[in-house]
mmCIF file of the C-alpha atoms, coordinates in Angstrom:
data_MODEL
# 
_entry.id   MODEL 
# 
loop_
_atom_site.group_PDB 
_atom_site.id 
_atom_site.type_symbol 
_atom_site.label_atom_id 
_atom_site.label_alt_id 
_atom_site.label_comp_id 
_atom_site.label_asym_id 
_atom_site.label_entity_id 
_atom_site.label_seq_id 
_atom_site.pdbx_PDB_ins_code 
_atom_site.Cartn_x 
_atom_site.Cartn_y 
_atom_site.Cartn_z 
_atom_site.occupancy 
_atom_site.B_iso_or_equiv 
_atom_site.pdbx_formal_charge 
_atom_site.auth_seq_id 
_atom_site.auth_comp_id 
_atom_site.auth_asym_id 
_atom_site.auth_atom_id 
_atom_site.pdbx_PDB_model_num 
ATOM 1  C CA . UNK A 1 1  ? 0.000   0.000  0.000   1.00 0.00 ? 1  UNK A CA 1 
ATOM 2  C CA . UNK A 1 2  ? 1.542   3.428  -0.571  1.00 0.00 ? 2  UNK A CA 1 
ATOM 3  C CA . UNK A 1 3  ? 1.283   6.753  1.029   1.00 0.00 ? 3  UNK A CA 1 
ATOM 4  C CA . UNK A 1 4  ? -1.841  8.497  2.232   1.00 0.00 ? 4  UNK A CA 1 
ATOM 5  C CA . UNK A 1 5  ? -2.093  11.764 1.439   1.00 0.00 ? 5  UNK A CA 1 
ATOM 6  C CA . UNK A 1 6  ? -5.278  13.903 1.490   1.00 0.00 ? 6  UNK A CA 1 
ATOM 7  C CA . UNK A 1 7  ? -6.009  16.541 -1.425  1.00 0.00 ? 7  UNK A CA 1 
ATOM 8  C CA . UNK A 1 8  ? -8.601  19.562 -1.688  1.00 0.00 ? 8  UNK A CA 1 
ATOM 9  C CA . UNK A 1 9  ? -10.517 19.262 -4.933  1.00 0.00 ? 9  UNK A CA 1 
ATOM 10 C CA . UNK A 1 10 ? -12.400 21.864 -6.864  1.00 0.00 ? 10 UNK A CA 1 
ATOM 11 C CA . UNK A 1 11 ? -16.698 20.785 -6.904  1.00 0.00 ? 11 UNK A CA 1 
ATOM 12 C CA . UNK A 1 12 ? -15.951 20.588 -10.346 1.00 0.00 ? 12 UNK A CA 1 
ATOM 13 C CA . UNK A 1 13 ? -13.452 18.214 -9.965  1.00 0.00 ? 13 UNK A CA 1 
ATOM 14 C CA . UNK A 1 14 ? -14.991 16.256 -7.171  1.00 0.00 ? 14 UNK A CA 1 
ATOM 15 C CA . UNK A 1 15 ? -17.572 15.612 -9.625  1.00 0.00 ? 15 UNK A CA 1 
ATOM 16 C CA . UNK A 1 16 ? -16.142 14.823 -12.375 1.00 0.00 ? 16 UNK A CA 1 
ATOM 17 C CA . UNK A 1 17 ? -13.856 12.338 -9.666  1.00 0.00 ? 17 UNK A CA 1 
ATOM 18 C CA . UNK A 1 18 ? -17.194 10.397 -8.633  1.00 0.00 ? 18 UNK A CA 1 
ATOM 19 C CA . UNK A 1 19 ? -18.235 10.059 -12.141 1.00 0.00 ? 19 UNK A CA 1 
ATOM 20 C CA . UNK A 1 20 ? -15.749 8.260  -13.015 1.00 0.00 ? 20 UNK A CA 1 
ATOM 21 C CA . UNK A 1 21 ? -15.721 5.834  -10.375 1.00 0.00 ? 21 UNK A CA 1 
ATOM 22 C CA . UNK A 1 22 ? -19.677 5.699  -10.603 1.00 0.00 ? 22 UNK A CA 1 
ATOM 23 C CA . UNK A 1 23 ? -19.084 4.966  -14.256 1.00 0.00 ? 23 UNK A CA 1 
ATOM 24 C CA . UNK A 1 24 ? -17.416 1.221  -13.756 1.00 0.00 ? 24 UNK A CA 1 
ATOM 25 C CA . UNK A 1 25 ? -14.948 3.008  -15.188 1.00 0.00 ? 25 UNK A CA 1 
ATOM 26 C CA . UNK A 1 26 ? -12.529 2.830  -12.297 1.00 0.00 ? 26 UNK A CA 1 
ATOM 27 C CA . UNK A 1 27 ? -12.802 1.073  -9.167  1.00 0.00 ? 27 UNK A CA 1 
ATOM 28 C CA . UNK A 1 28 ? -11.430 3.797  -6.912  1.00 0.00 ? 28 UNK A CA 1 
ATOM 29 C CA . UNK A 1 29 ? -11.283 7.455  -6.555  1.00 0.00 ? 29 UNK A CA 1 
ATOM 30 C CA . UNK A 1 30 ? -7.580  6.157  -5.546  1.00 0.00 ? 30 UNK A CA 1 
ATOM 31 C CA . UNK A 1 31 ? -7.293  4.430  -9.498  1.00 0.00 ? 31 UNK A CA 1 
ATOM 32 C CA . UNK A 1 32 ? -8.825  7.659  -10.983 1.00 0.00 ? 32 UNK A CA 1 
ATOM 33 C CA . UNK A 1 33 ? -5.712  9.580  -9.677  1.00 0.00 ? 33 UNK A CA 1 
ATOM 34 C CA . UNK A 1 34 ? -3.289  7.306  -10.084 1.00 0.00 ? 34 UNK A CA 1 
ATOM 35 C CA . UNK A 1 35 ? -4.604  7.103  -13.886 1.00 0.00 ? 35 UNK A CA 1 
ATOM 36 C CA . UNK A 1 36 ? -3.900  10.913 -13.739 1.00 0.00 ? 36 UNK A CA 1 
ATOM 37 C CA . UNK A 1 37 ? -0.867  11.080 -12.272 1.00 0.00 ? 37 UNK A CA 1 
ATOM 38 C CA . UNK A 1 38 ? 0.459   8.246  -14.654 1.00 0.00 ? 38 UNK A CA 1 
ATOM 39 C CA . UNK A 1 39 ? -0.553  10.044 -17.356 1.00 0.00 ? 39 UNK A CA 1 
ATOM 40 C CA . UNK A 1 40 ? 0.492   13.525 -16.262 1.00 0.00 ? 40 UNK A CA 1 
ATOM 41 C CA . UNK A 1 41 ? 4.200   11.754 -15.973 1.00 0.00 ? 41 UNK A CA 1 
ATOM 42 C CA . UNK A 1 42 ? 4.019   10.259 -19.614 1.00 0.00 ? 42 UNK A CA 1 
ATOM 43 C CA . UNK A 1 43 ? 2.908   14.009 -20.337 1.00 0.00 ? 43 UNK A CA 1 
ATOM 44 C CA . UNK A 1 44 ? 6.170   15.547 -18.601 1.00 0.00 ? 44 UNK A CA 1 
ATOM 45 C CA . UNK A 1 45 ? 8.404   12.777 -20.551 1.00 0.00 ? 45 UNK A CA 1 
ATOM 46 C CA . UNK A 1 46 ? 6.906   13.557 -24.090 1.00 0.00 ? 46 UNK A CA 1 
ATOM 47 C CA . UNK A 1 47 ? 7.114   17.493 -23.537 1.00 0.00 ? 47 UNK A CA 1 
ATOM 48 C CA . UNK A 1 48 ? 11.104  17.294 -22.372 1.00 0.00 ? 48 UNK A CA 1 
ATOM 49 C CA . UNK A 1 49 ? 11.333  14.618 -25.377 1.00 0.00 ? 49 UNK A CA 1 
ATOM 50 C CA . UNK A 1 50 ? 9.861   17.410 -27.667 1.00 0.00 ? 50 UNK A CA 1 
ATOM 51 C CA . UNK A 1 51 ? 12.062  19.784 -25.963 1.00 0.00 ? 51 UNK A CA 1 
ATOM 52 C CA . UNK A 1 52 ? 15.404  17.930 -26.714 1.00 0.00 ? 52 UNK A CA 1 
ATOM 53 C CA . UNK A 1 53 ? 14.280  16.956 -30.157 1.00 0.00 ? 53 UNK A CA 1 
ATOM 54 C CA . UNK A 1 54 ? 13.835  20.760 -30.858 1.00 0.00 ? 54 UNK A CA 1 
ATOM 55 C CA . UNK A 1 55 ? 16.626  21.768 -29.273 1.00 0.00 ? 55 UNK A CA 1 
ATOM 56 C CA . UNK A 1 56 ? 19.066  18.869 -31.643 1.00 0.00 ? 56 UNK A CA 1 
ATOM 57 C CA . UNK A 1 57 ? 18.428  20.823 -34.702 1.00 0.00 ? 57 UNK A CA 1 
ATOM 58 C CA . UNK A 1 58 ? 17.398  19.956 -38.286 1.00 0.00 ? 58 UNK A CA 1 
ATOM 59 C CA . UNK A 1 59 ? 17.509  16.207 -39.174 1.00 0.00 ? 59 UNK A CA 1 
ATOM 60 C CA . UNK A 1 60 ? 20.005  15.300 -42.270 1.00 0.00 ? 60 UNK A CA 1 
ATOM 61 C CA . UNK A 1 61 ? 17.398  15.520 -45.252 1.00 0.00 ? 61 UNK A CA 1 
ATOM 62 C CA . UNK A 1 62 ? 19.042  13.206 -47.164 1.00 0.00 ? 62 UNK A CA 1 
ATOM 63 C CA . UNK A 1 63 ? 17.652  10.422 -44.633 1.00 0.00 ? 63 UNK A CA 1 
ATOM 64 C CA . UNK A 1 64 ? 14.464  9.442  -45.603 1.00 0.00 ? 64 UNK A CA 1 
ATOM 65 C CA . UNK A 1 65 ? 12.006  7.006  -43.040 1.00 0.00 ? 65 UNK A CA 1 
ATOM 66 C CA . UNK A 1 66 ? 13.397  3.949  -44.107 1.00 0.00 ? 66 UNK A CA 1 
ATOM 67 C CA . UNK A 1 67 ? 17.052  5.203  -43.284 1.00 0.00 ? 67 UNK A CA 1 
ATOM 68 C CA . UNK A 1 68 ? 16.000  6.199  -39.279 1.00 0.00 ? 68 UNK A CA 1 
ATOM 69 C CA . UNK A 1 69 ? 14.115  2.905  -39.149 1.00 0.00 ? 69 UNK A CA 1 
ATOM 70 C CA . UNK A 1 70 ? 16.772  0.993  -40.257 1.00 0.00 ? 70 UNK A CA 1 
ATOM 71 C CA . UNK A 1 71 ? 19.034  3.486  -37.630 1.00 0.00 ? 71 UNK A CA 1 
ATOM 72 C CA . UNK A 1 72 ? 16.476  2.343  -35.163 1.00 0.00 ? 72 UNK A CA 1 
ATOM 73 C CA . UNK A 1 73 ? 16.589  -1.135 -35.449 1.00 0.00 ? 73 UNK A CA 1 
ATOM 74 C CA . UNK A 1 74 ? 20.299  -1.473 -35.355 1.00 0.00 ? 74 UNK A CA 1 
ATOM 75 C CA . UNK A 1 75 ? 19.770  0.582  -32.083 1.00 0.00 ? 75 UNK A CA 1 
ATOM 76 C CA . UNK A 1 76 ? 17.618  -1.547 -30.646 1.00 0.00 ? 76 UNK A CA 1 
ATOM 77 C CA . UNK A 1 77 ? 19.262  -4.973 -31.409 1.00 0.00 ? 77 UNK A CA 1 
ATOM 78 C CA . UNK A 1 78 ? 22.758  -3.289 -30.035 1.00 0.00 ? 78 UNK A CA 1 
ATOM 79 C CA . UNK A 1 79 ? 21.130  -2.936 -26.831 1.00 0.00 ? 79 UNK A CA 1 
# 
């Protein structure tokens, strides 16, 4: 079991919080926000991702998709 923590939600939020759960959707109001949270991290990851991508430059346009798939896949079986 992990930490308990207690929150203040909006009524709006609240709301939309019990829906959920009264939904099927989600078991919990403790799955709802762990749903959120989880996806608020992949959120973080992709905007830093986007960040550093922007932040490399221009790609070579001489590669074309099958050249950074074919990069990729030598990538992945190296590791």
């Amino acid at each position: 079991m992990g930490a308990k923590i207690s929150i203040s939600l909006t009524e709006e939020h609240a709301r939309l919080l019990n829906e959920a759960v009264a939904s099927g959707d989600y078991a919990s109001s403790s799955e709802v926000i762990r749903e959120a949270l989880r996806d608020w991290r992949s959120k973080q990851l992709l905007g830093r991702l986007w960040d550093e991508g922007i932040a490399s430059g221009r790609a070579d346009e001489r590669e074309t998709i099958e050249d950074i798939k074919q990069a990729a896949r030598r990538h992945q079986s190296a590791g």
